[in-house]
C-alpha atoms as one frame of an Amber mdcrd trajectory, in Angstrom:
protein
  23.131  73.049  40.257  19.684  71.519  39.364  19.505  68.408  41.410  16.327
  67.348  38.510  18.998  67.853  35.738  19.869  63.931  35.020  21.586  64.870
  31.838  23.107  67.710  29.967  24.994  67.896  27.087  25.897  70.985  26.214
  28.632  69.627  23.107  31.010  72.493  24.305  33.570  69.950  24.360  37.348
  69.965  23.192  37.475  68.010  19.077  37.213  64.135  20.217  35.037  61.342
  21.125  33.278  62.189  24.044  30.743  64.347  24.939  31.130  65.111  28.577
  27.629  64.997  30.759  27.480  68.210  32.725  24.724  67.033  35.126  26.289
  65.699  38.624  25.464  62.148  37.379  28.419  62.337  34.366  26.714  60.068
  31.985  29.143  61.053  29.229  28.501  60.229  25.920  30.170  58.642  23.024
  30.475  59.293  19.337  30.720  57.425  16.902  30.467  56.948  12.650  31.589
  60.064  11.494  29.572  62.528  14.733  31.702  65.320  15.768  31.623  69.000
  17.201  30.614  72.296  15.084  31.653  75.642  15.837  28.041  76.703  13.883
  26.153  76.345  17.251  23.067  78.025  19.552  26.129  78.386  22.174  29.398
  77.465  22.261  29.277  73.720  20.036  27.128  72.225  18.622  26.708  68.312
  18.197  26.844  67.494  13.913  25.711  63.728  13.498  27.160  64.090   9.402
  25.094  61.659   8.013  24.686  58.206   9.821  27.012  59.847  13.318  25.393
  58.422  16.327  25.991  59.979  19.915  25.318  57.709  22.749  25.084  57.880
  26.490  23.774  55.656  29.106  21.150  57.734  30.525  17.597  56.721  28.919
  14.472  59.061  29.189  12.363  58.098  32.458   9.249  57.301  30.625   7.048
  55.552  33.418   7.642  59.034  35.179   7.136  62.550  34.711  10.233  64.388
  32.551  11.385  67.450  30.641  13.293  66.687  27.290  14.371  69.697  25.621
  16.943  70.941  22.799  18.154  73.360  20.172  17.720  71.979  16.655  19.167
  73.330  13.377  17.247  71.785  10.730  18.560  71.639   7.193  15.096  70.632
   5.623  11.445  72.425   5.772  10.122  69.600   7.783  10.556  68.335  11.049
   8.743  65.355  12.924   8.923  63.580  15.926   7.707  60.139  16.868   6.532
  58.542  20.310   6.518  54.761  20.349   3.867  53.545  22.331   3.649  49.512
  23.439   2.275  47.027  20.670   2.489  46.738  17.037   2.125  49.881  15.034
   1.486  52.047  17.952   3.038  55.386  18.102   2.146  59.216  18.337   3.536
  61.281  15.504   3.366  64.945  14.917   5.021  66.686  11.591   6.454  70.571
  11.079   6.630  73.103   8.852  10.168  74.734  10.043  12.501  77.343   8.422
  15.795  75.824   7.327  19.184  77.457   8.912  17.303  78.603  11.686  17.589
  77.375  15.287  14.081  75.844  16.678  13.727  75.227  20.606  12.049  71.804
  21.665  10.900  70.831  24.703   9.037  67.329  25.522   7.118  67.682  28.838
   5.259  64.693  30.108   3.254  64.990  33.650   1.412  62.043  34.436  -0.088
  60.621  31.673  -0.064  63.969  30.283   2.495  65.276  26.848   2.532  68.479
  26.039   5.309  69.411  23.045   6.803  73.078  22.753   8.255  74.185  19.511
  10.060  77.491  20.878   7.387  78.901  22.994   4.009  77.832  21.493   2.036
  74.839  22.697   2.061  72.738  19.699   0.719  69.203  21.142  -0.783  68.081
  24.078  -2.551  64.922  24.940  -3.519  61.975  27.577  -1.282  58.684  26.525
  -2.751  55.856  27.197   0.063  53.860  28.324   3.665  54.355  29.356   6.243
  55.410  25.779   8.696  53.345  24.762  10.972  55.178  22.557  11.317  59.024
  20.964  13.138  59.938  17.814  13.350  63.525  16.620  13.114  63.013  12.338
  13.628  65.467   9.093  12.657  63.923   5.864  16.488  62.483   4.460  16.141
  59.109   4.114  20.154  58.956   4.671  20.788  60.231   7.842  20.609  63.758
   8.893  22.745  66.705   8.499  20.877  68.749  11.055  22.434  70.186  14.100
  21.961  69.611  17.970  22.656  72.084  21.052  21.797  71.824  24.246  20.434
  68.468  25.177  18.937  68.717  28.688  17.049  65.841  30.779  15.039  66.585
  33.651  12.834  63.743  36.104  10.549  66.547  36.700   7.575  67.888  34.218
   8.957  71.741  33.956   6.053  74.328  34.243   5.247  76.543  31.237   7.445
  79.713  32.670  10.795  77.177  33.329  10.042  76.188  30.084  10.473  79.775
  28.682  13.356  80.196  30.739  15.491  77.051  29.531  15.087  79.125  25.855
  16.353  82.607  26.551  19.483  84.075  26.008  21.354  84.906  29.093  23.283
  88.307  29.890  27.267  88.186  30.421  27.309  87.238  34.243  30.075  88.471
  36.543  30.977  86.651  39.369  33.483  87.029  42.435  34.194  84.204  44.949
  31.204  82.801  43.489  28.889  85.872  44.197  27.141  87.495  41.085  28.473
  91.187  40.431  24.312  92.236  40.498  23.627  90.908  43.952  25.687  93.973
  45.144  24.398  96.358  42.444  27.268  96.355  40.025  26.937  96.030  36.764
  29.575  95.603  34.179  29.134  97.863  31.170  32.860  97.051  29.190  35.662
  94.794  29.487  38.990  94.778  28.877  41.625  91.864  28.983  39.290  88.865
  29.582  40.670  87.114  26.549  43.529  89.739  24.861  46.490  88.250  23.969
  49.593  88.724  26.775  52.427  90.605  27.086  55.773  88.028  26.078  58.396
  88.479  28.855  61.477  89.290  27.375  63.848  86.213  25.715  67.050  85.353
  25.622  68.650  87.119  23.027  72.796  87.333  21.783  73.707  90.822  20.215
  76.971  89.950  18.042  78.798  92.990  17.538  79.565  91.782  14.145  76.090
  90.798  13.026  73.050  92.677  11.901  70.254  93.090  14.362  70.163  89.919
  17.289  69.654  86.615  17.941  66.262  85.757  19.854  65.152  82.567  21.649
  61.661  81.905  20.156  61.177  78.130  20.713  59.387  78.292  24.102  57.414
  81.851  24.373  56.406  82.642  28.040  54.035  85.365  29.162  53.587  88.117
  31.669  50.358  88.664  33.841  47.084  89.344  32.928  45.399  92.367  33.510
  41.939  92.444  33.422  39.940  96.354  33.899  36.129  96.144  34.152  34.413
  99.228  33.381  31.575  99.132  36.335  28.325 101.141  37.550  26.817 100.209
  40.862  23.065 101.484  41.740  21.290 101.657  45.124  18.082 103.383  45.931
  19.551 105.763  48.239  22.595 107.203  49.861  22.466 104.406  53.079  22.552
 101.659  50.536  24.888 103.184  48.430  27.353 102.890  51.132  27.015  99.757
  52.335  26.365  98.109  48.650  29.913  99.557  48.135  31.275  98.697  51.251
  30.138  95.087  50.745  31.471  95.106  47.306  35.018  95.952  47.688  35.154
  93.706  51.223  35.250  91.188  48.635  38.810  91.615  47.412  40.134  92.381
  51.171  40.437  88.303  51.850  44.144  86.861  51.750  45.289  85.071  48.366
  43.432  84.997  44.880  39.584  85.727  44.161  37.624  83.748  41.977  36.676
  86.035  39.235  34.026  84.439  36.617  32.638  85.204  33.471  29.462  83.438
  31.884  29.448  84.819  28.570  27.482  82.471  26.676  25.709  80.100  29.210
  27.555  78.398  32.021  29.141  74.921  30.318  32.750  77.148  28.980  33.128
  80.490  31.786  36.094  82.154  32.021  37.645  81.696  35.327  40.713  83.231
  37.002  42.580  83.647  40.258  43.098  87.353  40.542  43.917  90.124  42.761
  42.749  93.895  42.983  46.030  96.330  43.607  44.347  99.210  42.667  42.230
 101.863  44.289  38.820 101.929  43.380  37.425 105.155  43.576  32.995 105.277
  42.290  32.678 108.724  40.919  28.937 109.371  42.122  26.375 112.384  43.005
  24.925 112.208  46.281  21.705 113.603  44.876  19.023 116.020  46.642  17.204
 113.613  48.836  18.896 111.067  50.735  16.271 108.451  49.337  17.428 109.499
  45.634  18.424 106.561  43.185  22.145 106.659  43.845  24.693 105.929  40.829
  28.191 105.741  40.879  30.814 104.300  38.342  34.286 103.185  38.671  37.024
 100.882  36.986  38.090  97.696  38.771  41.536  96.382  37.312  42.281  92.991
  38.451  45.653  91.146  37.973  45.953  87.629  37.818  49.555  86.276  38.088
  49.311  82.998  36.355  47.466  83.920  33.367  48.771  80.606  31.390  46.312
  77.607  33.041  43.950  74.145  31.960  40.745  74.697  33.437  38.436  71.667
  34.918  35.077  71.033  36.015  34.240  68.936  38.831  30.624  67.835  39.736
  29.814  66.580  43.382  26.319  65.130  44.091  26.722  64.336  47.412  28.960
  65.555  50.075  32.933  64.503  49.987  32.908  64.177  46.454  36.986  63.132
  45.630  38.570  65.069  42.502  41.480  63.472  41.165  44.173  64.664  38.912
  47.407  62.551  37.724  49.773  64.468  35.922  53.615  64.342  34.909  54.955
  67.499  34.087  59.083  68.381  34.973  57.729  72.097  35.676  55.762  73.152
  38.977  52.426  73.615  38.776  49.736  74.971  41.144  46.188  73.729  41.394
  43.341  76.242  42.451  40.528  73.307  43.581  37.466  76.064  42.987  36.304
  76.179  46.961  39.016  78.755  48.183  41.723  75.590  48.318  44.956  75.380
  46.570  47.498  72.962  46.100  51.491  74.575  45.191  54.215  72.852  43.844
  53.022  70.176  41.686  55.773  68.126  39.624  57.381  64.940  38.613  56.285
  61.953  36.891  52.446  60.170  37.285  52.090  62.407  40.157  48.442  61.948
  41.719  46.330  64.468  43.691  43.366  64.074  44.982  41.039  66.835  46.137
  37.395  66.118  48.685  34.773  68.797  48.197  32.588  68.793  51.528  29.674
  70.294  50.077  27.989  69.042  46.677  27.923  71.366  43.773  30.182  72.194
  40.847  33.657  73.523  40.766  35.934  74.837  38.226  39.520  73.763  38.798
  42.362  75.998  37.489  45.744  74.217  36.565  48.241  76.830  36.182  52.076
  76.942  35.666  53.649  76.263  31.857  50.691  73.893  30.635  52.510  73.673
  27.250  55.317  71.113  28.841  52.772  69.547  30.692  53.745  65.190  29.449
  50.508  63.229  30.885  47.361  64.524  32.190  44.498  62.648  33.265  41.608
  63.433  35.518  38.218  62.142  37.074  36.713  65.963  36.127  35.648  67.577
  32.999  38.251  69.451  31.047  36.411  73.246  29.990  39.479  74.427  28.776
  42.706  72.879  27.624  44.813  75.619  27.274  43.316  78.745  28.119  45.985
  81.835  28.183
């Protein structure tokens, strides 16, 4: 978690009126007139003002200090302009841009000191002293009627990012693999295929009637449920020789030998929607490998990891500590049990009845994503203090 993050709106967010903050401070935002979500996105959603939408939060840029504004932009004109307001009549900075329409254009709004520099993906395009401290910024294409352009990935910093972060903030990330919160690549492994992450399940068997005097039978379809999910990751580990090899594996596997579930996480398109799950490993796991010549020899060796989470059918939450003893609460009603996975190797079993509330204190700051499992479909009330990722995620 970026402690200089002070706002981030990623727009990832279920169909509604709120866009949920994803910075520790939770300075969610609102919309309003006609603003809603758009699968046609950088990543994930994409915020679609429609006209004369308006999306509003609380947090305000920290103009008298130093910041980092930056964001994805789809622009449906050939021009593109921003405006500083600067104090007194008439006053402002403004800088116009030639842009290609239906194309996504990085922006990032850096000011150190007294200093602005603007990045249009990443080239320089403005820089300049300000004489005194901005009072506003607006981001403008030429309608005259509202916009129809596109926003991803609003992010606030009270820091002036370097050139290089800068960079960063704008790249496209790999698909990241994580176990109990450990990256798959800080022990060498590398996923190269996947299987099961999202498939649709196996249906346990319904009730069904077989009347001798019918054709075919009669099967309960009203209220489907599922078997487990099986997950099989097609993996390569590397180490530089046969000594790391071994322990790299050793260290690995260890992973899985903990009693109860595993964390198992996949960033697939940026970190505001993963795809968490409690899982187990059954299964041997057996790297095929050649020990090489030398024992200093880049070492290789590949092998299939197939996981097995039980409770496949879950809501998924994020919750966002900034200090220690951060509280998570959830209030739900729901007539079947459920069990709540609280993201930090906790777990509370056996939740049921009506306005139940549970409350959850994370000792250490940081964010947490909070599985929900059991039959989520008969779930009556739900209400919580966190950020939902994932309604119903099966």
């Amino acid at each position: 978690m970026d402690k200089n993050m002070i706002l981030h709106l990623p727009f990832d967010d279920p169909d509604g009126s709120i866009a949920y903050d994803f910075s520790q401070y939770r300075n969610d935002a609102t919309l309003s007139e006609g603003a809603d979500f758009s699968k046609k996105s950088k990543v994930g959603k994409s915020l679609a003002l429609n006209g004369t939408g308006e999306c509003e939060t609380a947090r305000s840029i920290p103009f008298s200090g130093d910041f980092t504004l930056c964001f994805w932009v789809l622009p449906v004109s050939q021009k593109l302009g921003w405006v500083l307001n600067m104090p007194g009549i008439d006053n402002y900075k403004e800088q116009w841009l030639d842009v290609m329409p239906d194309v996504w254009i990085f922006f990032a709004f850096v000011k150190s000191g007294n200093m602005l520099t603007v990045y249009e993906n990443t080239t320089r395009i403005f820089s300049e002293m300000l004489p005194k401290t901005p009072t506003g910024l607006s981001i403008n294409d030429q309608s005259l009627f509202g916009t129809k352009a596109l926003l991803d990935e609003v992010k606030l910093f009270d820091v002036a990012k370097e050139p290089r972060e800068i960079f960063e903030l704008q790249k496209d990330t790999d698909v990241e693999y994580f176990i109990d919160g450990k990256n798959f690549k800080e022990f060498g492994v590398f996923v190269s295929k996947s299987a099961g992450l999202v498939g649709r399940l196996e249906r346990k068997e319904a009730l069904q009637v077989d009347w001798d005097n019918y054709h075919g039978i009669v099967r309960d379809k009203k209220r489907p449920r599922y078997k487990e999910r099986n997950i099989t990751l097609d993996c390569f580990i590397e180490a530089s020789g046969r000594a790391a090899y071994v322990e790299w594996v050793n260290l690995f596997f260890s992973r899985f030998d903990a009693e109860g579930n595993h964390r198992l996480r996949v960033d697939y398109d940026g970190k505001a929607k993963p795809l968490v799950y409690e899982v187990e490993l059954l299964d041997e796991a057996d790297p095929e490998k050649n020990w090489g010549q030398y024992s200093n020899d880049l070492m290789v060796g590949t092998f299939r990891l197939k996981l097995v989470e039980d409770e496949p059918v879950k809501k998924v939450l994020r919750y966002i500590g900034g200090t220690a003893n951060g509280k998570a609460t959830i209030t739900v009603t729901s007539s079947k049990l459920l069990n709540i996975y609280w993201g930090d190797g906790t777990h509370t079993y056996d939740v049921s009845g009506s306005e139940q509330t549970i409350e959850h204190t994370y000792v250490t700051p940081g964010e947490y994503e909070i599985i929900v499992s059991g039959v989520i479909e008969d779930i009556e009330k739900f209400e919580t203090n966190a950020i939902v990722i994932w309604e119903l995620l099966k």
